[in-house]
C-alpha positions as CSV (number, residue, x, y, z in Angstrom):
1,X,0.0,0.0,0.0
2,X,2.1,2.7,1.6
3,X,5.3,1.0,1.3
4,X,7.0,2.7,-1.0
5,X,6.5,6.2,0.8
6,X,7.9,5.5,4.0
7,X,10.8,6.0,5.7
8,X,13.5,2.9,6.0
9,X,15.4,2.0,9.5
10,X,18.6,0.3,9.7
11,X,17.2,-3.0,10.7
12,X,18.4,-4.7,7.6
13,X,21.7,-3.7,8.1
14,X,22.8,-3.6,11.5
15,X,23.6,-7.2,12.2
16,X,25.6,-8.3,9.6
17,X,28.6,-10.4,10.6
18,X,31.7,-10.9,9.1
19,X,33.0,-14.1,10.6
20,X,30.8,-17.1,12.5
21,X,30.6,-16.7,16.4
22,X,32.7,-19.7,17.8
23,X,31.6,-19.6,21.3
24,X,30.4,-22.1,23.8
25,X,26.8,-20.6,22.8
26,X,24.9,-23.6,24.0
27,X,26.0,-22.7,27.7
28,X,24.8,-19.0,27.0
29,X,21.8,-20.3,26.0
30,X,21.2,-22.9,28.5
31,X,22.1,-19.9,30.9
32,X,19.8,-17.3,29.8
33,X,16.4,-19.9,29.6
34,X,17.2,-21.0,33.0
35,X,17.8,-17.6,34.1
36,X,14.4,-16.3,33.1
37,X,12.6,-19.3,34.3
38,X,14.6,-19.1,38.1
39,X,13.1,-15.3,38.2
40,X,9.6,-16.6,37.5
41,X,9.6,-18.9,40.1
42,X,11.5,-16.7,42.6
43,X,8.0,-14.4,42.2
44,X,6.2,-17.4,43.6
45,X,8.1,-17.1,47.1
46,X,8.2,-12.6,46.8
47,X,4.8,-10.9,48.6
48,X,3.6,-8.7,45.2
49,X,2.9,-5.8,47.7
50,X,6.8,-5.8,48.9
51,X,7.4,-5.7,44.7
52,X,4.7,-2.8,44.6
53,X,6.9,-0.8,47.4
54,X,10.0,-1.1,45.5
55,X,8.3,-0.4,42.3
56,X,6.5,2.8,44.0
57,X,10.2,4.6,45.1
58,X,11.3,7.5,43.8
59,X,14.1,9.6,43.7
60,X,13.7,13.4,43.3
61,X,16.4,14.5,40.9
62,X,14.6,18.3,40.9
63,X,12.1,20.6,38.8
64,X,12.0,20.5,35.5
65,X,10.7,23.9,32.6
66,X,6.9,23.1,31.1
67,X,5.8,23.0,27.7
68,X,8.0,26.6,26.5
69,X,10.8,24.4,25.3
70,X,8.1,21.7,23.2
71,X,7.6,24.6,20.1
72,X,11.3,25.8,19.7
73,X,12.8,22.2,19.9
74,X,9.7,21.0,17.1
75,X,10.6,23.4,15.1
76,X,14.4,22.8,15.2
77,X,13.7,19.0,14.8
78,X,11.6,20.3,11.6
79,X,14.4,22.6,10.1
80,X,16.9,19.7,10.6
81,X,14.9,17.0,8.9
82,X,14.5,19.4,6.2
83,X,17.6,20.2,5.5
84,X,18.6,16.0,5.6
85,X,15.6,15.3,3.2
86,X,17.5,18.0,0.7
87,X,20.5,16.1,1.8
88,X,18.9,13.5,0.6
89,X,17.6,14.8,-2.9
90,X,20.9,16.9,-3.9
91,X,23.8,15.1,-1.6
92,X,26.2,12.1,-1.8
93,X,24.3,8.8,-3.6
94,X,26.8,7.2,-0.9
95,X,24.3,6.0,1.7
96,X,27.2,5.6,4.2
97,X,28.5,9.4,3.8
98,X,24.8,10.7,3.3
99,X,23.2,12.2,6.9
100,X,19.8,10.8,5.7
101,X,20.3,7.3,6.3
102,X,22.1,7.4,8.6
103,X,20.1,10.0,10.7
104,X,17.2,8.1,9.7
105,X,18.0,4.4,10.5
106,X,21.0,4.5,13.1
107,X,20.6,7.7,15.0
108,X,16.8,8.1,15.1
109,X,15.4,4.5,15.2
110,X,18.3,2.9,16.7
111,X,20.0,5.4,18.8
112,X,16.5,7.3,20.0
113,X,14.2,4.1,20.2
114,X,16.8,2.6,23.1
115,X,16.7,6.3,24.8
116,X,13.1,6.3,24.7
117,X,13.1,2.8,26.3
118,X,16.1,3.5,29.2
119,X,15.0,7.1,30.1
120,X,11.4,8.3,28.7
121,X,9.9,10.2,25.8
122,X,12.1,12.5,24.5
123,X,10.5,12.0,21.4
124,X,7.5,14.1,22.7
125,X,10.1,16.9,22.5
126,X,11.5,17.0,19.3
127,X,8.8,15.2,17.2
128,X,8.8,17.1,14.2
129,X,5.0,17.2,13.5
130,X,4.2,19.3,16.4
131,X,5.7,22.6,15.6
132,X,4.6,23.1,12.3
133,X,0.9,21.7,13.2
134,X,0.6,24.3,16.3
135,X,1.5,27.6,13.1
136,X,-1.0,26.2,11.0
137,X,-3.8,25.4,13.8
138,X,-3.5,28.7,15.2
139,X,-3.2,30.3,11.8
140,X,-6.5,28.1,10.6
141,X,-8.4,28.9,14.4
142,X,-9.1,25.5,15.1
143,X,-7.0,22.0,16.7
144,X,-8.7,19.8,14.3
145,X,-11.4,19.1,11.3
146,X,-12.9,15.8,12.7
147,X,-12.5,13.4,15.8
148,X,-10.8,10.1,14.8
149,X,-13.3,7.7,15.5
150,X,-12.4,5.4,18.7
151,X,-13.4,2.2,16.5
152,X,-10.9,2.7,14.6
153,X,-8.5,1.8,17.7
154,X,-4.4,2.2,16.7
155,X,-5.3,0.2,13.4
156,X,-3.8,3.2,11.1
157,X,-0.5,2.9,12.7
158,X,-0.2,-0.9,12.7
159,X,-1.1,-0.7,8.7
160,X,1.6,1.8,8.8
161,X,4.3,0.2,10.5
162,X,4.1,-3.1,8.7
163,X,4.1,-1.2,5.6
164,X,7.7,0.6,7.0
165,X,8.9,-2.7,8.1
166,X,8.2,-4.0,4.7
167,X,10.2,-1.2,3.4
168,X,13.0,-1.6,5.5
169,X,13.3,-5.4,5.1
170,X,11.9,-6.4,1.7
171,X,12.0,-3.3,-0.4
172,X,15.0,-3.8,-2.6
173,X,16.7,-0.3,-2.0
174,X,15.4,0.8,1.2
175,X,19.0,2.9,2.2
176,X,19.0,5.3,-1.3
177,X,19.0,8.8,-0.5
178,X,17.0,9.6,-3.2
179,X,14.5,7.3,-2.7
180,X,14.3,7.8,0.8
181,X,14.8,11.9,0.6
182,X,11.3,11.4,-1.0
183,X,9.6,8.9,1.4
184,X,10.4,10.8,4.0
185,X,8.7,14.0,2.5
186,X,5.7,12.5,1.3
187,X,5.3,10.1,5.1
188,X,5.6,14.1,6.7
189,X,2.9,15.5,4.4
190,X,1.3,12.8,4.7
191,X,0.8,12.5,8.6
192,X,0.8,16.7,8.7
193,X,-2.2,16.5,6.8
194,X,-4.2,13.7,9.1
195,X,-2.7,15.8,11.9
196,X,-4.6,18.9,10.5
197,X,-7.5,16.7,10.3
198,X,-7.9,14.5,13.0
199,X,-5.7,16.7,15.9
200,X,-2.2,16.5,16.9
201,X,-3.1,14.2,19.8
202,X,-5.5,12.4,17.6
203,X,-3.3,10.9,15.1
204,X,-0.3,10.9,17.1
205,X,-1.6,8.2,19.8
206,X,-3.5,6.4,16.9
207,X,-2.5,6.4,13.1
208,X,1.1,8.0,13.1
209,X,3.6,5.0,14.4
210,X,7.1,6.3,15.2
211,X,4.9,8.1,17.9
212,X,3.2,5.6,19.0
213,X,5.9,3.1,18.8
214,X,8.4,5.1,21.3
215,X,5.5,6.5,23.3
216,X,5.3,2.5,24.1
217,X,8.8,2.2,24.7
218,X,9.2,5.1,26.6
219,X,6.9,3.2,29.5
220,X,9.9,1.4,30.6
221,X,12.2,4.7,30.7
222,X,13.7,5.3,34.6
223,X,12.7,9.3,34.4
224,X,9.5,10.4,35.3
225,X,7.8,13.8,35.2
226,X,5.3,14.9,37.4
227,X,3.0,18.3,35.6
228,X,1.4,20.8,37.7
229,X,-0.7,23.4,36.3
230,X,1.6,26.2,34.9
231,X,3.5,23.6,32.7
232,X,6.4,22.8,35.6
233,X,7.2,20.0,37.2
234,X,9.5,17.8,38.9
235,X,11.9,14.7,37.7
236,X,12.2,11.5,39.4
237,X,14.1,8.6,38.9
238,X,12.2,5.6,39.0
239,X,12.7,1.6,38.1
240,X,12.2,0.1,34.6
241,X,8.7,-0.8,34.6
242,X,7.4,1.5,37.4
243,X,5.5,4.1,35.0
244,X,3.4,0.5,34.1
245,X,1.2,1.7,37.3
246,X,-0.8,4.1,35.5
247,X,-1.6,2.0,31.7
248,X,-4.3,1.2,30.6
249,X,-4.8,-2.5,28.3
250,X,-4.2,-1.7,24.9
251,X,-7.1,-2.5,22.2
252,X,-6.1,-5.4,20.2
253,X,-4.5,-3.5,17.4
254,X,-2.3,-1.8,20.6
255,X,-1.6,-5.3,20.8
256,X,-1.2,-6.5,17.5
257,X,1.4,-3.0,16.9
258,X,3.9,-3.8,19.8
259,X,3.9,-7.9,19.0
260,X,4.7,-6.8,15.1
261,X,7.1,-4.7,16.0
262,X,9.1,-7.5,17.8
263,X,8.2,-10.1,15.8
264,X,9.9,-7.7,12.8
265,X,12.9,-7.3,14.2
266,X,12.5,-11.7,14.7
267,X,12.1,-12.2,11.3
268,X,15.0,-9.3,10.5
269,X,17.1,-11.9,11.8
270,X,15.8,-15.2,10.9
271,X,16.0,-14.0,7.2
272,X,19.5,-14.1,7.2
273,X,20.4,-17.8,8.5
274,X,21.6,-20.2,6.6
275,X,18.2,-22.0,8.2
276,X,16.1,-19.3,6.3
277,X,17.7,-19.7,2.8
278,X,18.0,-23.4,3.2
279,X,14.5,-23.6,3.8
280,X,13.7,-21.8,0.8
281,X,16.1,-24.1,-1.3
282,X,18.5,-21.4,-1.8
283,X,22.8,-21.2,-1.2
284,X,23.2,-19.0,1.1
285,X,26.9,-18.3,-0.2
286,X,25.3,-17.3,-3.4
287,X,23.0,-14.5,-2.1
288,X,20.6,-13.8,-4.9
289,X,20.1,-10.0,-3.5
290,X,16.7,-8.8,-1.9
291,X,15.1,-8.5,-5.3
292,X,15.2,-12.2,-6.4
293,X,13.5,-12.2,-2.4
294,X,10.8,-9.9,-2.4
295,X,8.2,-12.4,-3.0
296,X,9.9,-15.2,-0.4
297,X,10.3,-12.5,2.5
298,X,7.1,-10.9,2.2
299,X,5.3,-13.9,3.3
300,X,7.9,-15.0,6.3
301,X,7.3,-11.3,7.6
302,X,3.5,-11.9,7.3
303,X,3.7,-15.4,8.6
304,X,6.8,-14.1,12.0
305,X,4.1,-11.9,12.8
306,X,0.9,-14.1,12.2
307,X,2.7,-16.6,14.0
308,X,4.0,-14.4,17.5
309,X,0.6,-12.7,17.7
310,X,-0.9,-16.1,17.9
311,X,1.3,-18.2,19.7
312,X,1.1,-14.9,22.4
313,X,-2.8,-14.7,22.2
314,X,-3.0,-18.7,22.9
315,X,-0.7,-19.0,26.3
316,X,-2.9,-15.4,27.7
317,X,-5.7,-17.4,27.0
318,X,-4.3,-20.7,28.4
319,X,-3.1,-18.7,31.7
320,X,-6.7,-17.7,32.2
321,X,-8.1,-20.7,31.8
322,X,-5.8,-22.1,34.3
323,X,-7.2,-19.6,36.7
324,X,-10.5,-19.6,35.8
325,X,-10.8,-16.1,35.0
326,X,-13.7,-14.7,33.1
327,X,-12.2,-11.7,31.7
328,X,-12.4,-10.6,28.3
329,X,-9.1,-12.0,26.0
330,X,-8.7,-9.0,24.1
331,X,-8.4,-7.1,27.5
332,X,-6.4,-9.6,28.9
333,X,-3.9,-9.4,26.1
334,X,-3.9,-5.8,26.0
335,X,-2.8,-6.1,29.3
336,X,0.1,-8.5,29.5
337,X,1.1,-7.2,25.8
338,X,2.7,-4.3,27.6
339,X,5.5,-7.1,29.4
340,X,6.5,-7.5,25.8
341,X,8.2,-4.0,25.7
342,X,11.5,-4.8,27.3
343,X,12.1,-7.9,25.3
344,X,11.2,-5.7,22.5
345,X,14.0,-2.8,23.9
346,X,16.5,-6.1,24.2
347,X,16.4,-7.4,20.6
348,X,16.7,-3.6,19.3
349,X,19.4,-3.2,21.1
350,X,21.1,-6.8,20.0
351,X,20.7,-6.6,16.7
352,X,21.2,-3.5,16.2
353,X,24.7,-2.8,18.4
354,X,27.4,-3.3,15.8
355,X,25.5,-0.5,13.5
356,X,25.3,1.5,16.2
357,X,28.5,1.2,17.0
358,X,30.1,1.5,13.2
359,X,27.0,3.7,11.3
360,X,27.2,6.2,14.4
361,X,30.5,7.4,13.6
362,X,29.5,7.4,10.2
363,X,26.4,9.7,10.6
364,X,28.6,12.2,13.0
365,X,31.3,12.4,9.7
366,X,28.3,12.4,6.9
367,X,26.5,15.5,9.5
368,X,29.6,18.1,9.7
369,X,29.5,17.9,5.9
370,X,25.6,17.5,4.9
371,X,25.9,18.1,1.0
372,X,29.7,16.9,0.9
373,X,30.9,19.7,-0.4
374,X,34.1,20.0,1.9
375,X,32.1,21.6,5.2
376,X,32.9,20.7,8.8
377,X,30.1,21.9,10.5
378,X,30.9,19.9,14.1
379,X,34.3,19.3,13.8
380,X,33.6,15.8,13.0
381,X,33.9,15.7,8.8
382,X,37.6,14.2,9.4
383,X,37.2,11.9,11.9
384,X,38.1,8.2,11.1
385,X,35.9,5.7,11.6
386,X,37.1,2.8,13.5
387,X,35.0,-0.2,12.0
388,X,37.4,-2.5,13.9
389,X,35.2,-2.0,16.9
390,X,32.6,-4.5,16.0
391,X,35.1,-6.5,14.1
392,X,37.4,-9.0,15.1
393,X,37.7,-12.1,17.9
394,X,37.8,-9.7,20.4
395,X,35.2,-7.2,19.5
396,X,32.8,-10.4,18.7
397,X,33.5,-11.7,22.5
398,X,32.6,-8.3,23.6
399,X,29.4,-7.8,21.7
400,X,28.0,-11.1,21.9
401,X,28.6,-10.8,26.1
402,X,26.6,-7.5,25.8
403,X,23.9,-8.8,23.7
404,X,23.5,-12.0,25.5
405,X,23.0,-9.8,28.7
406,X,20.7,-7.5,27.0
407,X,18.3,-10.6,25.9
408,X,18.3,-12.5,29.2
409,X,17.7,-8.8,31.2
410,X,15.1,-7.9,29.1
411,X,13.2,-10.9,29.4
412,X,13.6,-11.6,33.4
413,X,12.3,-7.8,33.7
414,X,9.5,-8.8,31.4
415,X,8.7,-11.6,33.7
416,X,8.6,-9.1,36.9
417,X,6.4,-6.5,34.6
418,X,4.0,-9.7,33.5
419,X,3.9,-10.7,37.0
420,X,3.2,-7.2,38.3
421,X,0.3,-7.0,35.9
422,X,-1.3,-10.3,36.5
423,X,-1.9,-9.6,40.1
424,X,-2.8,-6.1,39.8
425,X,-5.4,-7.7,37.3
426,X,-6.3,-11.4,39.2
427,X,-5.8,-9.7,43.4
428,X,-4.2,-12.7,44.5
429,X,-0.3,-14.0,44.0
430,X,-1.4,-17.5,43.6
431,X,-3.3,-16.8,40.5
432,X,-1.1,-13.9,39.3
433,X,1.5,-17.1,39.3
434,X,-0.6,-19.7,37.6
435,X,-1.6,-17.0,35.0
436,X,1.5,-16.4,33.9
437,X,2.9,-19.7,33.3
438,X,2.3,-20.4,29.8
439,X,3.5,-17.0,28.9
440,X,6.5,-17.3,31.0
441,X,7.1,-20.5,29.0
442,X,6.5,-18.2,25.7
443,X,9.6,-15.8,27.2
444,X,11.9,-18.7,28.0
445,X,11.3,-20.0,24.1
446,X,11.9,-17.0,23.0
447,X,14.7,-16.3,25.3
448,X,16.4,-19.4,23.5
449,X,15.4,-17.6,19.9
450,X,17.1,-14.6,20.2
451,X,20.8,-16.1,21.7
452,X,20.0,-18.6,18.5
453,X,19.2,-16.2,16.2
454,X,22.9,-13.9,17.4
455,X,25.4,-17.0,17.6
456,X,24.1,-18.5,14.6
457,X,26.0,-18.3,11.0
458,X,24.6,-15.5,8.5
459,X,24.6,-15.1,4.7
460,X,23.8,-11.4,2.7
């Protein structure tokens, strides 16, 4: 549908490999699923009000300036997106010394998707949208045309986002400036225009999906801002997972957004095994290009996300059946969905850490010099870029350490957030327990997945 005119992310190209990981894996992975299982069953013998208390405490880190700063920092976020989409159009065709990308994919859904997730929504701050839309809505004398109608649930911004992720992971040049300069511009209008329409709130919560997407991350973030009337508040530091007091359950295409989004960064991976192209009868030494696979990955996508939505669906439904709850699924899942979030924040930050590592330096040289014609804007044009540091036995040790950690600590804090949420919805520990032991099974498998999915050989 949309495909074509969205932005791309560097998913498809942030966890290449240049060499196969010979480590004792099968002890990582043991590890890690028996790691997440002893934290289930460690809830079992933990009072769930001691886990409120310690989920409850704060640490004042002091006041913090209201809404004044939201406006200029929009607009800024607007100028600089413009001047990367013209980057885009007239600069380098090089997609590793052109800002666009590499803004685009590493910095902004990389880098800011795992600073939404570790300290809150910055995102609020600099989204793009909301500068220009507050102009025209006061120039027009009105916030909106219509009210986006609450059937319609977050259904726009899944469409949306399976159309980006088919972008990013199918379309056959997803990293062209060009190409992208014009996505980019014509996703902006595009949104602008239902923001005009439907309210800036409207569409943001509902149809427009990088905000929804790190509005959902941003739940597990440790800072937390308190608003008093005049715009001010204070900043307090809080756990991972605390700020999950105060959701709500998502509607089933909530649900159906957040277990896309992780089941698209699954697939991301899974496409490039040697299990994927065997499967498909091809040499995975011979990699045919993403062309001859359009076709072939469109329908693994479709069927990764198919599958995680209802594998997830079927062990929230077994856990209440074990319990004999009468609740509605849908609400049920819209619940639990939101323990998804940190496994989510864990995988984006495995398969994504040698881009960041090499495409960040990359974006600070391809930034000093947008248009490459011989600037130095930051200081940063000349810089070298050390690619050795996610190459190499050494590097390799170090990153597969880090990741491994990542997976297994975002799924045992998934756990304690599923946990949390089944007795704030069940009342008693018991059954918050019982509830969640098909689901916990669903984590440990998946647990297994991801460590599988990072040691194992990849072609392309």
């Amino acid at each position: 549908m949309l495909a074509p005119l969205l932005p791309g992310h560097a998913f498809a190209h942030a966890s290449d490999r240049g060499h196969v990981l010979l480590l004792p894996t099968g002890h990582y992975i043991v590890g890690g699923a028996l790691a997440v299982a002893a934290s289930f069953f460690v809830l079992f013998f933990v009072w769930a009000e001691a886990l409120e208390k310690v989920w409850a405490a704060r640490l004042r880190l002091g006041g913090i300036s209201g809404e004044a700063l939201r406006l200029p920092l929009s607009l800024i976020s607007f100028v600089v997106l413009a001047v990367l989409v013209a980057a885009g159009l007239f600069g380098s065709r090089d997609p590793l010394s052109n800002p666009l990308p590499l803004t685009i994919w590493t910095l902004l859904w990389v880098g800011l998707t795992l600073i939404q997730g570790l300290f809150g929504n910055f995102w609020a701050w600099i989204n793009p949208w909301y500068g220009p839309w507050r102009i025209v809505s006061a120039v027009l004398g009105r916030a909106s045309l219509l009210r986006l109608p609450a059937l319609i649930g977050m259904w726009p911004a899944m469409a949306l986002f399976l159309d980006f992720a088919w972008f990013e992971l199918i379309y056959p040049a997803p990293d062209d400036p060009g190409r992208l300069a014009w996505a980019v511009t014509i996703y902006w209008t595009f949104s602008f225009v239902m923001m005009l329409i439907f309210g800036f709130e409207g569409w943001s919560r509902r149809g427009e999906f990088l905000s929804v997407f790190f509005g959902m991350v941003a739940r597990f973030g440790i800072l937390v801002r308190t608003r008093s009337k005049d715009g001010n508040g204070e900043l307090f530091l809080c756990l991972p997972g605390a700020k999950l007091a105060g959701t709500r359950a998502l509607p089933l295409s909530g649900t159906l957004f957040l277990l896309f989004a992780l089941a698209s960064v699954s697939f991301d991976g899974l496409s490039r095994t040697f299990f994927w192209f065997g499967l498909n009868g091809l040499n995975p030494l011979e990699y045919p290009g993403r062309t001859a696979l359009i076709g072939t990955n469109s329908v693994g996508l479709i069927a990764a996300c198919a599958a995680l939505a209802a594998v997830f669906l079927l062990c929230v439904l077994a856990g209440e059946r074990l319990v004999g709850s009468r609740h509605a699924l849908a609400g049920v899942a819209g619940t639990f969905v939101w323990s998804i979030v940190p496994i989510a924040l864990a995988y984006h930050f495995s398969h994504y850490l040698a881009a960041l590592l090499v495409n960040g330096q990359y974006a600070l040289v391809a930034l000093s010099d947008p248009f490459s014609l011989g600037w130095n804007l930051f200081g940063t044009a000349h810089m070298p870029v050390m690619a050795a540091i996610a190459a190499g036995s050494d590097a390799a040790w170090t990153i597969w350490n880090a990741q491994a950690a990542a997976i297994v600590l975002g799924h045992i804090i998934a756990v304690l957030a599923a946990h949390r949420l089944a007795f704030r919805l069940h009342g008693t520990a018991r059954a918050a327990f019982l509830s969640q032991l098909p689901l916990t099974v669903l984590m440990i498998a998946y647990t297994v997945l991801g460590l599988w999915l990072l040691s194992t050989p990849t072609a392309a």
